[in-house]
N, C-alpha and C positions, 0 to 999 in steps of 0.2 A: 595524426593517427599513429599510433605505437606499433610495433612491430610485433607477432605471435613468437608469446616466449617458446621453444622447442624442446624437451625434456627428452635425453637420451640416456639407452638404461643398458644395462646388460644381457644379451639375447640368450635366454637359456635352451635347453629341450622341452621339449613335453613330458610331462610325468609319464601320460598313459602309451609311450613311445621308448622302450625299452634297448631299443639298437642302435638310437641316434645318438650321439654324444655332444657335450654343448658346445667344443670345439667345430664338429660337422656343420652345428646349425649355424655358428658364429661366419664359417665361411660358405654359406650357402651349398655345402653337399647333399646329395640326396643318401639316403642308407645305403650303408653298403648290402645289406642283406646276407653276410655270413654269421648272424648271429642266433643265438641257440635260444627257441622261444619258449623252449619246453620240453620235456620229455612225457610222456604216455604212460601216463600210472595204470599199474596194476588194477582189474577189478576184482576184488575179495570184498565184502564184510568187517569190517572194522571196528561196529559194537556188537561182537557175536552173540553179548550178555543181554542186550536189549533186545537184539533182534530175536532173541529165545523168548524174550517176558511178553514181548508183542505177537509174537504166532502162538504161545502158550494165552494170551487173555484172549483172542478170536478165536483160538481152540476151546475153552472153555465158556464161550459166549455161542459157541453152533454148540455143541453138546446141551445147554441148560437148553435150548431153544430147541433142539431134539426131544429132549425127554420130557419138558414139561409145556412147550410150547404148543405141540398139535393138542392136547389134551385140553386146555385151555380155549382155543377156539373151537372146538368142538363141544364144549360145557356151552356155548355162548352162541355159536349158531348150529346147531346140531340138534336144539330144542325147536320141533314143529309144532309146540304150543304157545312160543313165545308169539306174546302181540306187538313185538317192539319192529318197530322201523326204521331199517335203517339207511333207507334213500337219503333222508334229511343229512345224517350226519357224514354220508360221504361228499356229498354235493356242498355243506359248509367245507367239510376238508379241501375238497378241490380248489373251491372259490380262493380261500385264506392262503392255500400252497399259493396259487397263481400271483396274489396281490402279495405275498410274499417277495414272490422273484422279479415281479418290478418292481415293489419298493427296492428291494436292497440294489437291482440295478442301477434306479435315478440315484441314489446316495453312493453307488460306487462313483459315478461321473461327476457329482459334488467331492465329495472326497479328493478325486483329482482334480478337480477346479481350486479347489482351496486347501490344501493338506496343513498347511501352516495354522492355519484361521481353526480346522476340526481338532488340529493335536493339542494347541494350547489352549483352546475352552475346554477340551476332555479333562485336562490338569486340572484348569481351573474349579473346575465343577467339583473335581473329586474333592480336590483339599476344602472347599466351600463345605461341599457335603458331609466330609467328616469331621468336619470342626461341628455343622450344625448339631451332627449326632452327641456328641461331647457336651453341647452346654444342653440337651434336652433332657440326656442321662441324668447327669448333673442333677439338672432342675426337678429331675424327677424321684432324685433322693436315692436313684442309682449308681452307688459312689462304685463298683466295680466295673460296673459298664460306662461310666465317666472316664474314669483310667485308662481301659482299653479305648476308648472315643478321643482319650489326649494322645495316647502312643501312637495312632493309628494319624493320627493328623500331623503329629510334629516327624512323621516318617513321610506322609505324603508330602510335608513342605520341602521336607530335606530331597526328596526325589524329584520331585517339579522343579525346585531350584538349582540341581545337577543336571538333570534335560535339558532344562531350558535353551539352554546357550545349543545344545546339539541340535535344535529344531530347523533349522535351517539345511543342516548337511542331512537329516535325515529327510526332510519333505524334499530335493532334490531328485531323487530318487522317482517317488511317487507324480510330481508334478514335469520333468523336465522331457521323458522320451515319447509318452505316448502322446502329447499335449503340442510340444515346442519343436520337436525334429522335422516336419511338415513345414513348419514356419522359419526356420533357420534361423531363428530371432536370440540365442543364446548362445551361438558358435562363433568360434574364430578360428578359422583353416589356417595352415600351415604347409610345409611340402610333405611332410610325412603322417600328420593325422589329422580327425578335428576334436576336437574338445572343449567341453561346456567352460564359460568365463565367468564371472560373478563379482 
C-alpha cells in the first residue's frame, strides 16, 4: 500500500481580508488591526442631472393625473345610469394580483435553487428565438424584417457567448448566501475571515 502523496503550496491571505498580509498568514499571526478600512464618504447627490429628470418625470406624471385624472373616473363612475358592474372585474383583479404574488414568489425560490440552469435556458431561448424569427421573416418574403431577424440573432450569439463563461461568478451571488450559509457547505475559515471556495 503506497503512501498519500502530500502537496504543499504557498499560504497566501484572503482576498476579502484586507489588513492581513501574506507574511502574517504565513506565520500564523492574527491582524494587527491598525489598518485603515475606510473612510465615511460624504452624502451628497452625485447624478444631480438624473436626479432632476426623475422628480421632473413623477412631477409630471401627478400633474397629468391632476388634471385629467379625476375627470376621467368620474366620466366612468360618476354616471348613475350606467348598468355596468363592476364587482366582477375587481374581484378578477384581486384574485389575478394575489396568484400573481405567489407565482412570482414559488419562482423566486426556484430561481435561487437553480440560478445557473434559469440564466442559461433564458440565453438559450432568446438566440433560438431570434434566429426562429429570421428564417420565418425570411420565409415570408420579409426581406427587411429577415435582416433585422439576422442582426438581432448574430448579437444575441455574440452576447450569450460573452456571458457565458461569466455564469458562474454571477449565479454565486444569487445561489451561495441565502441558500448555503445555514449549511456551512461552501466555507473554509481561517483565523481572520470566512470565505466561499469553489
Amino acid at each position: 500500500m503506497s503512501e498519500p502523496v502530500v502537496v504543499q503550496g504557498t499560504t497566501v491571505a484572503s482576498p476579502y481580508d484586507h489588513g492581513t498580509t501574506s507574511a502574517a498568514v504565513q506565520s500564523g499571526a492574527a491582524p494587527s488591526g491598525d489598518f485603515t478600512k475606510g473612510s465615511k464618504q460624504e452624502v451628497r447627490c452625485r447624478d444631480p442631472f438624473f436626479a432632476l429628470l426623475l422628480w421632473g418625470n413623477v412631477g409630471a406624471i401627478c400633474g397629468v393625473v391632476a388634471a385629467y385624472g379625476t375627470a376621467a373616473f368620474e366620466k366612468v363612475f360618476g354616471d348613475q345610469n350606467s348598468s355596468v358592474d363592476w364587482a366582477p372585474y375587481l374581484y378578477a383583479a384581486a384574485v389575478t394580483g394575489i396568484f400573481s404574488l405567489i407565482l412570482a414568489a414559488i419562482m423566486f425560490l426556484v430561481m435561487m435553487k437553480i440560478p445557473k440552469f434559469m440564466i442559461k435556458t433564458s440565453l438559450i431561448f432568446v438566440v433560438i428565438l431570434s434566429g426562429v424569427w429570421c428564417v420565418i421573416a425570411f420565409i415570408g418574403g420579409n426581406m427587411i424584417g429577415g435582416i433585422i431577424g439576422a442582426v438581432f440573432f448574430l448579437l444575441m450569439m455574440c452576447y450569450a457567448r460573452a456571458v457565458w463563461s461569466r455564469i458562474p461568478f454571477a449565479t454565486v451571488r444569487a445561489s451561495w448566501p441565502p441558500l448555503h450559509a445555514s449549511k456551512n457547505s461552501f466555507f473554509t475559515r481561517n483565523k481572520s475571515s470566512t470565505y466561499p471556495t469553489f
